[in-house]
C-alpha positions in Angstrom: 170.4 41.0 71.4 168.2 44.2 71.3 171.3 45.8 69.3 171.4 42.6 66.9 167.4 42.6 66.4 167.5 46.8 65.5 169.8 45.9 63.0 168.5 43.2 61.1 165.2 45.5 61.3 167.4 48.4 59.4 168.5 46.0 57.2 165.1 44.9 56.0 163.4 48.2 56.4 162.5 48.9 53.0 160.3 45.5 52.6 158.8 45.9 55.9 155.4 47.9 55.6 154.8 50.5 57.9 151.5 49.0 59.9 153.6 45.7 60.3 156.7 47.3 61.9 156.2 46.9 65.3 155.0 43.1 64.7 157.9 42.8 62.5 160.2 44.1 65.6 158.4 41.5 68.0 159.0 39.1 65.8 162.6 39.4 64.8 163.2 40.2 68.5 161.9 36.8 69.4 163.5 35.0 66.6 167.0 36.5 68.0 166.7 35.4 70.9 165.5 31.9 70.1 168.9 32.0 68.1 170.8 32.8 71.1 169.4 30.7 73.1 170.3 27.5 71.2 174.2 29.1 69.8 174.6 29.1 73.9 173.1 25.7 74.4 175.2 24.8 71.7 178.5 25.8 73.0 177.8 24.6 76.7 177.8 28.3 78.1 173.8 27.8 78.5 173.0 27.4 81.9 169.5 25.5 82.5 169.6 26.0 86.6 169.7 29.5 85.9 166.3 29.9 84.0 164.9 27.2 86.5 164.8 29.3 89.3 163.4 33.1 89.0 165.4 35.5 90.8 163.7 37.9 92.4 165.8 41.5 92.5 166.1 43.9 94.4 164.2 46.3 91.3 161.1 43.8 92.1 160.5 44.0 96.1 160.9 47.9 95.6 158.0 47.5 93.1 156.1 44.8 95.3 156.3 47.7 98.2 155.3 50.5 96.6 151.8 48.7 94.6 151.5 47.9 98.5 151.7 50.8 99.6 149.4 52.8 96.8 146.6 49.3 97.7 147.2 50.8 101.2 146.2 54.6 100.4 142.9 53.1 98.5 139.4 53.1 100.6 138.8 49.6 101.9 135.9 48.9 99.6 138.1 50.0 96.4 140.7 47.9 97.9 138.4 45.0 97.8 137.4 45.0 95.1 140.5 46.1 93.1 142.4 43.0 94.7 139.1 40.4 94.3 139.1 41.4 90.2 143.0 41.9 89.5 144.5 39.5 91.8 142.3 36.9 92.3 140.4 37.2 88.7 136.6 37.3 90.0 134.0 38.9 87.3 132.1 41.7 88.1 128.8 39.5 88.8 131.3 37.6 91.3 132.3 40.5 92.9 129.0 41.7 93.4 127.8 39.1 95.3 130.5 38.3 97.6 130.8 42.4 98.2 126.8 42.9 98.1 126.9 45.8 95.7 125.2 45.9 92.3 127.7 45.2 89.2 127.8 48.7 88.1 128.7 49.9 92.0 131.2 47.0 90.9 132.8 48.9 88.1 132.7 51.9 89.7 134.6 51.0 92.3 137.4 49.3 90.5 137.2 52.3 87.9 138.3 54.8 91.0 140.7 52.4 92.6 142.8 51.7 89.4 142.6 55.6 88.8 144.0 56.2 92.4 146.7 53.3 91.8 147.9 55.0 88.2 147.7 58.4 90.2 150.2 57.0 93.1 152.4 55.3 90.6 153.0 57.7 88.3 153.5 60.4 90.9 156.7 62.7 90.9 157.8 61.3 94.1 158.2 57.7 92.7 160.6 58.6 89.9 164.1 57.6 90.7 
């Protein structure tokens, strides 16, 4: 599909403007696939089960284990907070009053903790 979408891009490249390309891409991307999707449907070799039930791969735990373990490097209160905004989708006025700091403390804290995260993440040690 990804092969297919580059080539209907080259294909129309000359009629595509240069600050629409990469909506352009999205798009035709999207459209491909939608095209897929029913030429399999059509032909029986689509298998609803399959997009019915995520798999989760192997790729995915490692990824689950190392967020946890970079959440697990972070100071308690950055951990808090990072968690109470990102994961459970609290505001900052939110936070603030179930963590008893003031909503600036509040952005400070998740500014540092995301910092430290993108720091572990993106570490040399990581990269496979």
């Amino acid at each position: 599909m990804v092969q297919e979408t580059y080539s209907k891009v080259w294909v129309k490249r000359d009629n595509v403007d240069f600050e629409k390309g990469k909506s352009y891409l999205f798009s035709t991307a999207f459209n491909t696939f939608i095209d897929h999707t029913r030429r399999q449907s059509k032909f029986g070799d689509y298998d609803e089960e399959k997009l019915d039930r995520p798999q989760e791969s192997h790729h995915q735990s490692d990824l689950k284990d190392i967020i946890n373990q970079a959440l697990m490097k972070l100071p308690d209160m950055q951990k808090t907070v990072l968690l109470l905004r990102d994961y459970e989708g609290y505001d900052y006025a939110e936070i603030g009053k179930i963590t008893n700091l003031s909503e600036s403390q509040v952005k400070v804290y998740i500014f540092g903790a995301r910092k430290e995260m993108k720091k572990y993440l993106v570490s040399i040690d990581l990269i496979i």
